[in-house]
MARRO-590365 format. One record per atom (N, C-alpha, C, O): chain; atom name; x, y, z. Coordinates in nm, 3 decimals, decimal comma. Each point is the difference from the previous one (the first is absolute). Example, Ala and Ser with C-alpha at 12.3 -4.5 7.8 and 13.67 -1.06 7.14 Angstrom:
// residues 2
{A N {1,319 -0,569 0,780}}
{A CA {-0,089 0,119 0,000}}
{A C {0,090 0,120 0,000}}
{A O {0,104 -0,002 0,066}}
{A N {-0,139 0,107 -0,138}}
{A CA {0,082 0,119 0,006}}
{A C {-0,077 0,109 0,073}}
{A O {0,051 0,111 0,017}}
***
This chain:
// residues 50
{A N {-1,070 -0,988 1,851}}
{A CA {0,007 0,080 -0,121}}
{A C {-0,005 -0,091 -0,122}}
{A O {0,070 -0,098 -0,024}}
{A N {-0,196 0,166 -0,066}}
{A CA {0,034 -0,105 -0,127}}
{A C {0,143 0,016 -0,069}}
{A O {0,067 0,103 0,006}}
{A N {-0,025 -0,240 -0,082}}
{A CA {0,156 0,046 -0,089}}
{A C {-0,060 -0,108 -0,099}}
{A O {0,002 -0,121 0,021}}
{A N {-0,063 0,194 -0,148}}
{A CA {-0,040 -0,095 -0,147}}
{A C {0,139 -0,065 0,019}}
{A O {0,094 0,025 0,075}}
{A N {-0,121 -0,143 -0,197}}
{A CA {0,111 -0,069 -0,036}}
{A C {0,079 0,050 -0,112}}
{A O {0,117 -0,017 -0,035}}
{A N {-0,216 0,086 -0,011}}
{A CA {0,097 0,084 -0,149}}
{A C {0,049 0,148 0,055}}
{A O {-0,056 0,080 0,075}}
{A N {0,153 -0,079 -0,127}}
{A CA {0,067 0,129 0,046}}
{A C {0,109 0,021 -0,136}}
{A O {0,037 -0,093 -0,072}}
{A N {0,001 0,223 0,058}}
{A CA {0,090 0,073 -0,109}}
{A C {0,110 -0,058 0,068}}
{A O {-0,022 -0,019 0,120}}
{A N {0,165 -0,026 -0,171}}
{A CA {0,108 -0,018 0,055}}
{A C {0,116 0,141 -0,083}}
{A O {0,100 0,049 0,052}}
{A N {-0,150 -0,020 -0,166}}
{A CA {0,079 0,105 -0,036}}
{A C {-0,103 0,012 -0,114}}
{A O {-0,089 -0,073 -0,044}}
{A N {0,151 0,231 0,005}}
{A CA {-0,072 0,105 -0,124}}
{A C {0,150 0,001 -0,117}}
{A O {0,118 -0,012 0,034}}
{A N {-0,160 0,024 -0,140}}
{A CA {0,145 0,016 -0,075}}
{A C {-0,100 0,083 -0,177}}
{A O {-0,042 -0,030 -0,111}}
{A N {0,052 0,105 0,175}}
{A CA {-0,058 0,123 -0,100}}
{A C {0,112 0,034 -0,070}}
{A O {0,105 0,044 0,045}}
{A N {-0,149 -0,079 -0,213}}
{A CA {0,103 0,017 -0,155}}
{A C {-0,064 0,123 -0,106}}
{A O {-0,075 -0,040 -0,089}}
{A N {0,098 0,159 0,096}}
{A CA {-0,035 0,046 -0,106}}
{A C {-0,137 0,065 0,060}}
{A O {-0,087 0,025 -0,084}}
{A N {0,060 0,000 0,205}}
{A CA {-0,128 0,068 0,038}}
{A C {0,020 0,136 0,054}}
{A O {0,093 0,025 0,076}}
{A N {-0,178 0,063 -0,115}}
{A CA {0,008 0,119 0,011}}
{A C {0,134 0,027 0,005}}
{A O {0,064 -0,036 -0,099}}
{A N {0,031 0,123 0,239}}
{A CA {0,111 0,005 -0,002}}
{A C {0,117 -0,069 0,018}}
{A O {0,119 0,029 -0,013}}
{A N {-0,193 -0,149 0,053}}
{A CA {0,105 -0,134 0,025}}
{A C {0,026 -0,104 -0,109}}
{A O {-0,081 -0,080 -0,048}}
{A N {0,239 0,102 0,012}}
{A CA {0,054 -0,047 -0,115}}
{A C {-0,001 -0,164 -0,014}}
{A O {-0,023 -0,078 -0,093}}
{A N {0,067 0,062 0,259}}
{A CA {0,008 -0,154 0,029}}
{A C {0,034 0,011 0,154}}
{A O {0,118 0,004 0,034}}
{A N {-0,227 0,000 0,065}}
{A CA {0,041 0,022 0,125}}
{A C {-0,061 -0,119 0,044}}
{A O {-0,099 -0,048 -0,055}}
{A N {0,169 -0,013 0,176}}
{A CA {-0,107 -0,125 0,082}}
{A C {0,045 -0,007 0,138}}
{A O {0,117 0,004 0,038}}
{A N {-0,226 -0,015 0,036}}
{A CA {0,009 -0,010 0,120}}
{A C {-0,053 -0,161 0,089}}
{A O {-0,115 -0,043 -0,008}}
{A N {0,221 -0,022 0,083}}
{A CA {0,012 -0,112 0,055}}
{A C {0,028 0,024 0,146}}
{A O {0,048 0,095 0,062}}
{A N {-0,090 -0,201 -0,032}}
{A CA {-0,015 -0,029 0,164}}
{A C {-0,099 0,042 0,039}}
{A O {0,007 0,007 0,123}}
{A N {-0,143 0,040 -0,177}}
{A CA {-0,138 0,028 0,065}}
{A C {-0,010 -0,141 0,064}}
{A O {0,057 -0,100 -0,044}}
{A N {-0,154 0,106 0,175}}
{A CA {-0,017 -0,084 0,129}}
{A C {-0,148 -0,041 -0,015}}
{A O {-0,046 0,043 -0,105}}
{A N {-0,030 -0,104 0,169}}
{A CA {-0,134 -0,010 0,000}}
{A C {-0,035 0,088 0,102}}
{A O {0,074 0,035 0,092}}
{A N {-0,175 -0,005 -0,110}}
{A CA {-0,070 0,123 0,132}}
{A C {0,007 0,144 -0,125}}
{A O {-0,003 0,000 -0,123}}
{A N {0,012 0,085 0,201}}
{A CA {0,014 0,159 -0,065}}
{A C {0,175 0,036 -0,001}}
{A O {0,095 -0,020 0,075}}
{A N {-0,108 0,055 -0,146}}
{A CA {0,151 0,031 -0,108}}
{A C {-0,026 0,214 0,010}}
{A O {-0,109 0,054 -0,021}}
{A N {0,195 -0,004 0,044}}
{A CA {-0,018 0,108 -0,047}}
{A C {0,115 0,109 -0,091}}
{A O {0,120 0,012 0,026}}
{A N {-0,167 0,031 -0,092}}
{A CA {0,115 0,048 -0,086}}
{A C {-0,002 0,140 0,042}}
{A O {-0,112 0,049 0,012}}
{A N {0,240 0,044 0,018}}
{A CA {0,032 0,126 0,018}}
{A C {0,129 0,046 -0,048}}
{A O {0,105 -0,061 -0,018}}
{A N {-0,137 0,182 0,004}}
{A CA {0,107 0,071 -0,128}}
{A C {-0,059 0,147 0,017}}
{A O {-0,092 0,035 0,074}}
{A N {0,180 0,054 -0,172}}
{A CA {0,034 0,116 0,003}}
{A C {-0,156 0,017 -0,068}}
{A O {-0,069 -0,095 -0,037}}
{A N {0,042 0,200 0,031}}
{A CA {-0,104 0,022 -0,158}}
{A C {0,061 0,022 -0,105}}
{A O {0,108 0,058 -0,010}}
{A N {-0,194 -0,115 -0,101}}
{A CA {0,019 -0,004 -0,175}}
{A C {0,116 -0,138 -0,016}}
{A O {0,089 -0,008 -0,084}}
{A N {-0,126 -0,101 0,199}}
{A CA {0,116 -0,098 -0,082}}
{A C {-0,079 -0,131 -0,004}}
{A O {0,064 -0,105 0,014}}
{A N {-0,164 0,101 -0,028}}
{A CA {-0,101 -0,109 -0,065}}
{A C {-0,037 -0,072 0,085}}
{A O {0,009 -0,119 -0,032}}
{A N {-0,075 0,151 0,196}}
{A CA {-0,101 -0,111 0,051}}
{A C {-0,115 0,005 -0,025}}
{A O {-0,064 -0,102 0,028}}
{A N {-0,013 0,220 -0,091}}
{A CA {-0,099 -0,040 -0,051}}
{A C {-0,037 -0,055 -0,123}}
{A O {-0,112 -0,027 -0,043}}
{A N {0,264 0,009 -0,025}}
{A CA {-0,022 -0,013 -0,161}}
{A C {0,004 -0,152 0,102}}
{A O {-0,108 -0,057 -0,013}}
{A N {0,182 -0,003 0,086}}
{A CA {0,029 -0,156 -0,006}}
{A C {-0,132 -0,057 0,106}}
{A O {0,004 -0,121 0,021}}
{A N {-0,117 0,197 0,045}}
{A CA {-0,134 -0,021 -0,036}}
{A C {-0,089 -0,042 -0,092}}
{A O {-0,075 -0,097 -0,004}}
{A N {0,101 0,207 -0,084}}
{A CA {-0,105 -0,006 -0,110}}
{A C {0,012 -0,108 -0,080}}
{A O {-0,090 -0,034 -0,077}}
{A N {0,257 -0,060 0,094}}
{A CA {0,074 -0,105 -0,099}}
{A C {-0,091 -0,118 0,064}}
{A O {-0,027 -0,099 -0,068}}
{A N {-0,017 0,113 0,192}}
{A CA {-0,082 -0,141 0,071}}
{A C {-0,133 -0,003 -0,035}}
{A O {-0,071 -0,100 0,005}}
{A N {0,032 0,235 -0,047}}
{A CA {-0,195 0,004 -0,004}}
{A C {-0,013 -0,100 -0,164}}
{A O {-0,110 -0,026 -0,048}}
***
């Protein structure tokens, strides 16, 4: 399996859309997946990577 050398180690979204100051740490290399209720921002913390 390929594994680039660059990889996200955390997101720390300030002031975007509904997130005042949220951040998320301990993402791994490989696929990371985020799950949650609906309406509590995994697709807003998508759109924060494009």
């Amino acid at each position: 399996m390929y594994m680039p050398e660059n990889y996200i180690e955390k997101i720390h979204c300030l002031n975007f859309k509904g997130f005042q100051n949220r951040k998320i740490e301990g993402l791994q290399k490989g696929v990371n997946i985020l799950i949650g209720d609906n309406d509590t921002g995994k697709s807003t913390i998508l759109l924060r990577l494009i």
